[in-house]
C-alpha positions in Angstrom: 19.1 -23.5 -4.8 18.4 -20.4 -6.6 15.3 -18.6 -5.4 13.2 -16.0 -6.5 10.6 -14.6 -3.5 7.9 -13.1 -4.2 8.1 -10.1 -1.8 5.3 -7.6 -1.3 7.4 -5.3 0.9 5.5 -7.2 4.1 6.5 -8.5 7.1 6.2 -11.8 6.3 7.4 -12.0 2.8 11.0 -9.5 4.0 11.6 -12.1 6.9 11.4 -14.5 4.3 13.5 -12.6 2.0 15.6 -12.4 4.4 15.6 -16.2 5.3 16.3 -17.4 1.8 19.2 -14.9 2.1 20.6 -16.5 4.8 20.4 -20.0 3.5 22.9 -18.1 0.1 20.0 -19.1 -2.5 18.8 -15.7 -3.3 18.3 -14.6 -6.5 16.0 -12.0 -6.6 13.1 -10.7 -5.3 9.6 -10.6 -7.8 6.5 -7.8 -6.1 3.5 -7.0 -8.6 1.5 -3.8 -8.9 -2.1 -4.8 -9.0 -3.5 -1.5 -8.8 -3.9 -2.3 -4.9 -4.9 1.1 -2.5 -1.5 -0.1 -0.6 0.9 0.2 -3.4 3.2 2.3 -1.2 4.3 -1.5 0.0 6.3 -1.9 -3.4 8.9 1.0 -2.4 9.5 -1.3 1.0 10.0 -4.5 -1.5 12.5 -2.2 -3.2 14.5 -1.4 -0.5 14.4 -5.0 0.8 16.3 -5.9 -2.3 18.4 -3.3 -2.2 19.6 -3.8 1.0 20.6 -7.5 0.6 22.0 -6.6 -2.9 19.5 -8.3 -5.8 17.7 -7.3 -8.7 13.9 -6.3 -7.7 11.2 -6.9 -10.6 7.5 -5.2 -10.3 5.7 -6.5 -12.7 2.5 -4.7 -14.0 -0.6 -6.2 -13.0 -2.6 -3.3 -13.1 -4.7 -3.5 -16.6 -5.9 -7.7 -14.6 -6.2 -5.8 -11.0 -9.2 -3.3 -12.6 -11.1 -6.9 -13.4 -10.8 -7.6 -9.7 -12.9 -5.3 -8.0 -15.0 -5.8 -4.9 -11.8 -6.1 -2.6 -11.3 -3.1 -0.5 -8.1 -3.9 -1.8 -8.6 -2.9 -5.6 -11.8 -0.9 -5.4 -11.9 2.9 -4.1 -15.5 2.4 -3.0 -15.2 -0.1 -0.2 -13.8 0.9 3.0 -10.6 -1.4 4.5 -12.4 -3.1 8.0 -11.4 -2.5 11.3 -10.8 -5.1 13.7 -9.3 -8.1 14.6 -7.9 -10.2 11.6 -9.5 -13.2 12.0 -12.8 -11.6 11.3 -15.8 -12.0 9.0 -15.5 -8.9 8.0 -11.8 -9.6 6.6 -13.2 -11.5 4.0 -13.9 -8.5 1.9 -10.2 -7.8 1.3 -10.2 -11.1 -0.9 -8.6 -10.2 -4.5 -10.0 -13.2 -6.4 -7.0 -15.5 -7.5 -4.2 -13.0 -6.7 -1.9 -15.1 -5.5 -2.7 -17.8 -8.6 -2.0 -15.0 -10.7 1.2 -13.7 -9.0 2.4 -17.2 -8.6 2.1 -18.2 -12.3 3.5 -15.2 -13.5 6.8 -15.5 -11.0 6.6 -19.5 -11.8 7.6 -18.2 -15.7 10.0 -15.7 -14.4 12.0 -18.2 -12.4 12.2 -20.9 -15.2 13.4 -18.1 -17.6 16.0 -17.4 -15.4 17.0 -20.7 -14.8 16.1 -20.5 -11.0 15.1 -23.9 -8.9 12.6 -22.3 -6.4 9.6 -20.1 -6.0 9.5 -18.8 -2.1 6.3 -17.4 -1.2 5.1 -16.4 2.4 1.9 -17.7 2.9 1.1 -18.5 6.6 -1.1 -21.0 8.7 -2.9 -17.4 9.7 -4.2 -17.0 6.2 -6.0 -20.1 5.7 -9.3 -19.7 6.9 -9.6 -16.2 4.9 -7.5 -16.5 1.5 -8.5 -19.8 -0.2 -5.2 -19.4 -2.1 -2.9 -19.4 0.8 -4.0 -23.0 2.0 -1.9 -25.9 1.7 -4.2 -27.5 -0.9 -3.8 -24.8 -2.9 -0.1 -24.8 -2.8 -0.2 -28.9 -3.4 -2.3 -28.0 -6.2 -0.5 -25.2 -7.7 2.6 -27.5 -7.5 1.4 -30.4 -9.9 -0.3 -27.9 -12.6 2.8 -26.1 -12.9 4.9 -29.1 -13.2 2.7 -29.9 -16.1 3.1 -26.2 -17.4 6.9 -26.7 -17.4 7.5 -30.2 -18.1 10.2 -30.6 -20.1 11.0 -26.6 -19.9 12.3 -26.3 -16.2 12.0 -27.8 -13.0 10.6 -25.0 -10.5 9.4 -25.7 -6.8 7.1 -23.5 -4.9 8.9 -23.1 -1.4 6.5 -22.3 1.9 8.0 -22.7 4.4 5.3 -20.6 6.9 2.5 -22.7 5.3 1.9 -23.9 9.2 3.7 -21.3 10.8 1.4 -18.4 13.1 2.2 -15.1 12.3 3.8 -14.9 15.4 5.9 -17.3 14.5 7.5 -15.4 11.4 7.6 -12.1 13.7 9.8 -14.5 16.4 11.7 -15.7 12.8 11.9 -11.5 11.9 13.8 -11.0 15.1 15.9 -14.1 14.9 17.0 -12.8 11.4 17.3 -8.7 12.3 14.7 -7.7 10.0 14.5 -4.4 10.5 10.5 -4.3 11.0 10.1 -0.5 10.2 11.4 -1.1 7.0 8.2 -3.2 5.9 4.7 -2.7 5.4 1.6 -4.2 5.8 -1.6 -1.3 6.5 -3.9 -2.2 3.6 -5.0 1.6 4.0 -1.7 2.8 2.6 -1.7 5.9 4.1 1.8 7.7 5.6 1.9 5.7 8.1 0.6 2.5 9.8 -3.2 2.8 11.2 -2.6 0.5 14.1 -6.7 -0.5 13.4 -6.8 -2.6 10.2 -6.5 -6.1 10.1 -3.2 -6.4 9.2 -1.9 -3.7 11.4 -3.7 -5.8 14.6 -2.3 -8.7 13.3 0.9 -7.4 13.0 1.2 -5.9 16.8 -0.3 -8.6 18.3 2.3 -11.2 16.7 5.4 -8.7 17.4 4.0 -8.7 20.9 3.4 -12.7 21.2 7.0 -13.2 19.3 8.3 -10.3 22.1 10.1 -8.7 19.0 10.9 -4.6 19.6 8.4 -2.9 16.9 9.6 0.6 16.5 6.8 0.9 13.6 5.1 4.1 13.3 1.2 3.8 14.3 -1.8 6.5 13.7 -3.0 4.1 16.9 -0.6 2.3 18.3 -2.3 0.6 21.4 -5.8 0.2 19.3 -4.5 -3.7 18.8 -5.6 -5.0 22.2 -9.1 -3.5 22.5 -9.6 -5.8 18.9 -8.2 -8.3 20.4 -10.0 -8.6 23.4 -13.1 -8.1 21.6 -12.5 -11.3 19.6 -12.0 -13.3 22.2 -15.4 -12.4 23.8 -17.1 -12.6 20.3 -15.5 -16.1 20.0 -16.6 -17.6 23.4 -20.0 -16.3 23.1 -20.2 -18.6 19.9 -18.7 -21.1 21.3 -21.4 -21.3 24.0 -24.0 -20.8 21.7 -22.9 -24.2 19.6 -22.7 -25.9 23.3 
């Protein structure tokens, strides 16, 4: 099979990089700029290609990224939450139809290149935030663009962390020797890691869970289980609330 990933210079999309390497079908990785406040994740993309020795495309996204504002992804004005990542408040980080976007756009790139697979690396972990990492999506996504290339190429979207935990993919990261400071995932984009954004909590706590050395750089590096702990005492209070 000849895959292109689409590889934001994450954790989770490198290990899968890095997986679809292993498995001799890689053809190249695909990253877009979006005009997001963590662009700095596209150099870590880059280098992911480099070092297992494909062709990296960024494709431009930045003239459809200004139309999707009120992400504290895409727009200056609203500040990245703190917390854990299974949060209300993460909700605000949605970029409307990214991943649609992306997806089409790397769908065309892979039939033109006569590639058999799309690999992207949404996880189980994303569901209840990002309506466009959830399995229906992906189901969905599937059947319109096997009408959008019927008769032009036969292109299948590969997931295989569509039910995985994050913690699972970290455990997959160390299984694989991804080399976990060479990714990114702080939404804040600064020089290095907060250690207090969603992402960065749910990136400790999963390295932790999957036991997986994490020699990242964090502003705070230890800020991960306070978040924690004050989601689980969030969670039970609601719990006894609905009993």
């Amino acid at each position: 099979m000849k895959t292109l990933v689409v590889c934001s210079g994450g954790l989770d999309s490198v290990t899968l990089a890095h997986k679809v390497a292993r498995e001799h079908s890689l053809h190249a990785l695909i990253s877009f700029d979006y005009g997001q406040r963590h662009k700095k994740e596209l150099d870590f993309a880059a280098n992911t290609a480099k070092e297992l020795g494909v062709r990296h495309h960024i494709v431009d996204l930045t003239s459809a990224g200004a139309l999707l504002t009120g992400s504290s992804l895409t727009s200056d004005d609203v500040a990245v939450p703190d917390g854990h990542y299974a949060e209300e408040t993460m909700r605000i980080t949605v970029v409307p139809n990214r991943n649609a976007i992306m997806m089409a756009v790397a769908f065309g790139a892979a039939a033109s290149a006569g590639a058999d697979r799309v690999a992207a690396a949404m996880h189980g972990g994303d569901h209840f935030i990002y309506p466009d990492c959830r399995p229906d999506f992906i189901n969905a996504f599937q059947k319109m663009q096997n009408h959008a290339l019927e008769g032009v190429a036969q292109v299948t979207l590969y997931t295989p962390y569509i039910n995985a935990t994050k913690a699972d993919i970290a455990a997959e990261a160390g299984r694989l020797g991804v080399p976990i400071d060479r990714t990114w995932s702080c939404y804040k984009g600064e020089d290095v890691h907060c250690g207090r954004c969603g992402t960065c909590v749910e990136r400790r706590e999963a390295l932790e869970l999957a036991r997986v050395p994490d020699p990242t750089v964090y502003t705070d590096r230890e800020y991960w289980k306070q978040a924690r702990a004050e989601h689980a005492i969030r969670k039970m209070a609601a719990e006894a609330i609905q009993d």
